[in-house]
VOGUPA-373223 format. One line per 3 residues: number of its first residue (from 1); for each residue z, y, x of C-alpha. Coordinates in steps of 0.05 Angstrom, whole numbers. Layout:
N
NUM> Z:Y:X | ...
//
This chain:
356
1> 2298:-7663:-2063 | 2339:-7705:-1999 | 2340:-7686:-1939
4> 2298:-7742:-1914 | 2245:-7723:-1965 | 2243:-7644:-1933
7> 2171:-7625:-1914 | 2156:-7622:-1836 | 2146:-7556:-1803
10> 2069:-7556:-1774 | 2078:-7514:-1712 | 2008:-7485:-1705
13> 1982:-7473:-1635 | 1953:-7410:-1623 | 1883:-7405:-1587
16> 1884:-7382:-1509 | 1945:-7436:-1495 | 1994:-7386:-1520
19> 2072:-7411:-1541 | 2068:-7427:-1607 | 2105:-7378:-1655
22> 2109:-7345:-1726 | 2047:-7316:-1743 | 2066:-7237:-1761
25> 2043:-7209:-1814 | 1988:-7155:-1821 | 2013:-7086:-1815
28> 2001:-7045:-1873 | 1948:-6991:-1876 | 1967:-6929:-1849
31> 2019:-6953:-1800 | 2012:-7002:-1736 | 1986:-6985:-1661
34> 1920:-6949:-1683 | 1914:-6884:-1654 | 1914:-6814:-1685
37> 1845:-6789:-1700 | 1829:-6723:-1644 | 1797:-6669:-1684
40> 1792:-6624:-1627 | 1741:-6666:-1588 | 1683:-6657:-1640
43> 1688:-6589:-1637 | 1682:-6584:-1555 | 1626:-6625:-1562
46> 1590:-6583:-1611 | 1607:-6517:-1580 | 1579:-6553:-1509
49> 1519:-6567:-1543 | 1505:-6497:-1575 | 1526:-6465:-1505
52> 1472:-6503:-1470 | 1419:-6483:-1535 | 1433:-6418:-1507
55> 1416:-6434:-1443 | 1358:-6460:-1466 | 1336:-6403:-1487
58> 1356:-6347:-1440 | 1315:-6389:-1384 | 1250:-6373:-1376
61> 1201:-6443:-1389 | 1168:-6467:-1338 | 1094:-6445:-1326
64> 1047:-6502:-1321 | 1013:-6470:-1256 | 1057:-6465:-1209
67> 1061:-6381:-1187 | 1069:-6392:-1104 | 1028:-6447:-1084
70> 988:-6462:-1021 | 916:-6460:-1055 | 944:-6396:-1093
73> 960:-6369:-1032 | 894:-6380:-996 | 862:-6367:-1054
76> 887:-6296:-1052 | 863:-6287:-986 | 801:-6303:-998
79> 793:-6263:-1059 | 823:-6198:-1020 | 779:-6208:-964
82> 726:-6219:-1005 | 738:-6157:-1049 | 752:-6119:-981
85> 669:-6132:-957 | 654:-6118:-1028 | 683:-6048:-1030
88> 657:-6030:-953 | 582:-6048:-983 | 598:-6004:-1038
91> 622:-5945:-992 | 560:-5955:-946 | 507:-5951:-1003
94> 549:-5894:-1029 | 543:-5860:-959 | 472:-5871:-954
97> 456:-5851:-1022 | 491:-5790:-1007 | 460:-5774:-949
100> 382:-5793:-970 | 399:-5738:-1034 | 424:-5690:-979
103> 367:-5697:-944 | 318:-5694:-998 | 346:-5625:-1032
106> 341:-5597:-960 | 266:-5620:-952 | 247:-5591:-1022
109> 282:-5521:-1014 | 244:-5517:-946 | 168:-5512:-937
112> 133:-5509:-862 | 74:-5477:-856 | 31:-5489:-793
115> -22:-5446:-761 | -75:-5482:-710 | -101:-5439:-658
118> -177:-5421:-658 | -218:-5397:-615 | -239:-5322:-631
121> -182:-5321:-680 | -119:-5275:-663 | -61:-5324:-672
124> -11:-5272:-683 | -48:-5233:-732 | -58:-5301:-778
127> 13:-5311:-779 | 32:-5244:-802 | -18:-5253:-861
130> 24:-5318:-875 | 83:-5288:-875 | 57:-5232:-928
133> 18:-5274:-973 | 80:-5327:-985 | 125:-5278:-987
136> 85:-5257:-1053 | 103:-5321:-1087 | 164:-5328:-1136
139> 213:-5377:-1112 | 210:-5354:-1032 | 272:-5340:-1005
142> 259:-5327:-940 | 201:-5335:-884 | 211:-5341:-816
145> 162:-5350:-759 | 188:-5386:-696 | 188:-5350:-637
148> 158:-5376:-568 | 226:-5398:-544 | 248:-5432:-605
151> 170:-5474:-600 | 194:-5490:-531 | 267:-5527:-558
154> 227:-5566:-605 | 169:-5596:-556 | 217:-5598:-498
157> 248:-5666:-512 | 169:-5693:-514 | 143:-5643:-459
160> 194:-5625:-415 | 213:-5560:-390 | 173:-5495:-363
163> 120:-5504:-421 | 58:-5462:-423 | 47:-5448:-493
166> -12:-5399:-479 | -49:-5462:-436 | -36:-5513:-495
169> -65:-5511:-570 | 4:-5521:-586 | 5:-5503:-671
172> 63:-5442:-693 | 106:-5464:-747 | 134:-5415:-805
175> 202:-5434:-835 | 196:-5415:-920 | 271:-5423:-946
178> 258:-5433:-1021 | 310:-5414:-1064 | 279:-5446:-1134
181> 242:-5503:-1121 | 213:-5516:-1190 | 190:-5440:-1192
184> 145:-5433:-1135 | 74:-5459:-1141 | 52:-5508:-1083
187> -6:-5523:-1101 | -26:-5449:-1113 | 6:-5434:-1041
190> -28:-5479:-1002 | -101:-5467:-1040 | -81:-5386:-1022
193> -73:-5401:-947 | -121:-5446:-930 | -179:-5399:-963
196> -143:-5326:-927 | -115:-5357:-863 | -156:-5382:-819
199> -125:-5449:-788 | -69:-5450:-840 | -38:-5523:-873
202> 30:-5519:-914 | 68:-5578:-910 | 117:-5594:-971
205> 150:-5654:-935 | 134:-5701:-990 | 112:-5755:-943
208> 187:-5754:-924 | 214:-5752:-985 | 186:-5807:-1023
211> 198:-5854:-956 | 275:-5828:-962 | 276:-5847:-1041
214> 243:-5918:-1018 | 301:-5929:-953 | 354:-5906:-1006
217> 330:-5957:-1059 | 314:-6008:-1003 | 393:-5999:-994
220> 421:-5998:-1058 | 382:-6055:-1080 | 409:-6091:-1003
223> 488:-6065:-1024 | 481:-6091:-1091 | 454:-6166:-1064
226> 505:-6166:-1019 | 562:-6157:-1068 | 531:-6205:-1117
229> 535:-6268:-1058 | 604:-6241:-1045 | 624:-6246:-1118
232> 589:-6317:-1119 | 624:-6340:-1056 | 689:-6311:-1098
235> 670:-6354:-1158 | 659:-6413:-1123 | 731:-6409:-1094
238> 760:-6402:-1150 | 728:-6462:-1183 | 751:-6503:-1126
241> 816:-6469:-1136 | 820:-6483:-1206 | 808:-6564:-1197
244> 864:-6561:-1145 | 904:-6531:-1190 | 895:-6578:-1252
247> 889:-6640:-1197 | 960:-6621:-1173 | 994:-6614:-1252
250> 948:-6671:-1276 | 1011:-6702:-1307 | 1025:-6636:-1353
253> 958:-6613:-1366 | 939:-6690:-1398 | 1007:-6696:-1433
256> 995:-6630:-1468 | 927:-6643:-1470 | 935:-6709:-1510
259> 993:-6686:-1560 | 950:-6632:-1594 | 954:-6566:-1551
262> 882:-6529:-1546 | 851:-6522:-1495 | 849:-6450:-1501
265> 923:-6454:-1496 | 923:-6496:-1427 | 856:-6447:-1406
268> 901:-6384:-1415 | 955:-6405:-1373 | 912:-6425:-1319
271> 878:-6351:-1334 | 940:-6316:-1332 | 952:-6347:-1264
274> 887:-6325:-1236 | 887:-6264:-1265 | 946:-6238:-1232
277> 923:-6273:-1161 | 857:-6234:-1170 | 886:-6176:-1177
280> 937:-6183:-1124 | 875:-6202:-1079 | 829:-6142:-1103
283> 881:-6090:-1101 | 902:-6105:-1029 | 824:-6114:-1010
286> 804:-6045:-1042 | 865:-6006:-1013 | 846:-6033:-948
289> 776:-6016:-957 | 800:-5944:-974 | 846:-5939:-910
292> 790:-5959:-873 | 747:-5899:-902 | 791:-5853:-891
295> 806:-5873:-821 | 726:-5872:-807 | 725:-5806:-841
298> 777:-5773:-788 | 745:-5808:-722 | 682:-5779:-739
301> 710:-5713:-743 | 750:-5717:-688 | 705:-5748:-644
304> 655:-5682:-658 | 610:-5683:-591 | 605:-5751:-568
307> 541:-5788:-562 | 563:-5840:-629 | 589:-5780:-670
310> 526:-5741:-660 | 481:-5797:-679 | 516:-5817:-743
313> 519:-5740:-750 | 450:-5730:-749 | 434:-5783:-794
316> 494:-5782:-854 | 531:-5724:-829 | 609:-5725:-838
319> 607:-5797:-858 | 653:-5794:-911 | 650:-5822:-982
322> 659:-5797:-1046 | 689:-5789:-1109 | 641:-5844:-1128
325> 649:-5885:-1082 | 714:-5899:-1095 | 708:-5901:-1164
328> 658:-5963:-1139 | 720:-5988:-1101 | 760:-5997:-1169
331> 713:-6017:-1213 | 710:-6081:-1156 | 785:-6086:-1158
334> 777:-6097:-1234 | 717:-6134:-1231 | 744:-6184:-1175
337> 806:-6193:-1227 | 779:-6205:-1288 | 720:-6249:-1253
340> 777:-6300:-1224 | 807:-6297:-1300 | 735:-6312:-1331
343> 723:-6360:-1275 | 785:-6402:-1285 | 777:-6404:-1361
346> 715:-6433:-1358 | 722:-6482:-1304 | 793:-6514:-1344
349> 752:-6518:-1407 | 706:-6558:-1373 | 751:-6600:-1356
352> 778:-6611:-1414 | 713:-6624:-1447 | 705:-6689:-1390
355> 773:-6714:-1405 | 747:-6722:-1480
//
């Protein structure tokens, strides 16, 4: 082939305006510009990963109720104060039940006998018969005939001072101390002196007993109706509570609501919560309730004389309550606490039941 035959060289031009040039061939696998493969980042990756699984787990999951909240704190205010009145009622009725039982054993193992004065009758000689014929009776401790002076103490508030008892028809009383009150025979007493002393009544005080039993129930029944509005004020709280609660994690509670959890499952959290406010609240109301006991126990032995002490002296004596009493005062601690569980329960699962 001649030189003028030779084929012409197409010079190809590149895209992008580039000079034109020999195209270069393809490097061959394995060699070239790519870059090494990096084992080494894989495996940080994978050990980041399982470090923050463990992470994961050692924190603790977040509780759908938030634990310090404002409702939950005002909530547990309420409850303590709440479980504070409710544990003074049950000290009071406990302090009145007390002292109407005090009173009542001290009526039945005493008897008064009284003598009216008759004309023609010697006064003195019809009260020592009385003395001898009760004294015959099983059950009598002891009989004791007031003297002229001790009359006087008793009427003097009603009649004043320098009181003629010869110019009055003023009755004598005899004290009878009984020492087993289902041994001696009343009936048979009083049927003996009224046929062999002339003038003679026996009085068994149980006028004043069954009018003690009546204030004492009158009371207990008042205590317990108290505690039962302050329990339904305490319900009602928590209720409101409750739909604050669910109204402020609306997002959670229908997101876990709507994938499948029970609603036992969201009504124990919420119980959970409550149950450790209500206790929080009960414990501090019935330790303040006990304080305040104790406190009311000391002033009213200190204060021994004064016109106050004497009166509540008179009428509950040491005003101090019992073992029962607070034993009362925890079984409201408990009953506050697993009321506000109950409560809360109940008032999610309603909830619940209106979002279906």
């Amino acid at each position: 082939m001649t030189e003028d035959t030779k084929p012409e060289t197409v010079q190809v031009q590149p895209p992008g305006g580039s000079k034109p040039g020999k195209r270069k061939a393809a490097a061959p696998k394995g060699r070239g510009r790519a870059k090494p493969a990096r084992p080494k980042k894989p495996r940080k990756k994978a050990t980041a990963a399982a470090r923050t699984g463990e992470e994961s787990k050692l924190r603790p999951a977040a509780a759908i109720v938030p634990p310090q909240s404002v409702t939950g704190r005002a909530l547990t205010l309420v409850v303590a104060i709440m479980s504070f009145l409710a544990c003074l009622t049950v000290g009071a009725v406990s302090v009145v039940w007390d002292a109407a039982d005090d009173w009542q054993n001290d009526l039945v193992r005493e008897v008064t006998i009284q003598i009216r004065p008759v004309d023609g009758i010697d006064t003195l000689r019809e009260i020592d018969k009385a003395i001898a014929l009760t004294q015959e009776f099983n059950g009598v401790e002891s009989v004791h005939a007031l003297s002229d002076e001790e009359t006087r103490s008793l009427l003097q508030p009603w009649l004043g001072d320098g009181l003629e008892l010869e110019a009055l028809p003023v009755p004598r009383l005899i004290q009878v101390n009984v020492n087993a009150p289902e041994a001696l025979d009343l009936e048979g007493l009083r049927l003996s002196l009224t046929e062999q002393v002339t003038g003679a009544s026996l009085d068994d005080h149980s006028i004043w007993t069954s009018r003690l039993s009546a204030m004492a129930g009158a009371v207990v029944v008042g205590g317990v109706g108290i505690m039962l509005l302050m329990l339904g004020s305490m319900v009602l709280s928590v209720v409101f509570a409750t739909q604050a609660a669910m109204a402020g994690n609306k997002d959670v509670v229908s997101v876990l609501h709507f994938v499948g959890a029970e609603d036992s499952f969201i009504a124990r959290e919420f119980q959970r919560h409550f149950l450790l406010l209500g206790l929080k609240g009960g414990i501090f109301g019935g330790v303040t309730a006990s304080v305040t006991f104790f406190l009311l126990d000391l002033f009213t032995r200190d204060a021994d004389g004064g016109a106050g002490s004497d009166q509540l002296s008179a009428l509950f004596g040491t005003v101090s309550v019992s073992l029962p009493g607070y034993l009362g005062v925890i079984g409201v601690v408990f009953l506050v606490a697993v009321l506000t569980a109950i409560t809360s329960g109940l008032a999610v699962k309603a909830h619940l039941r209106r979002v279906d």
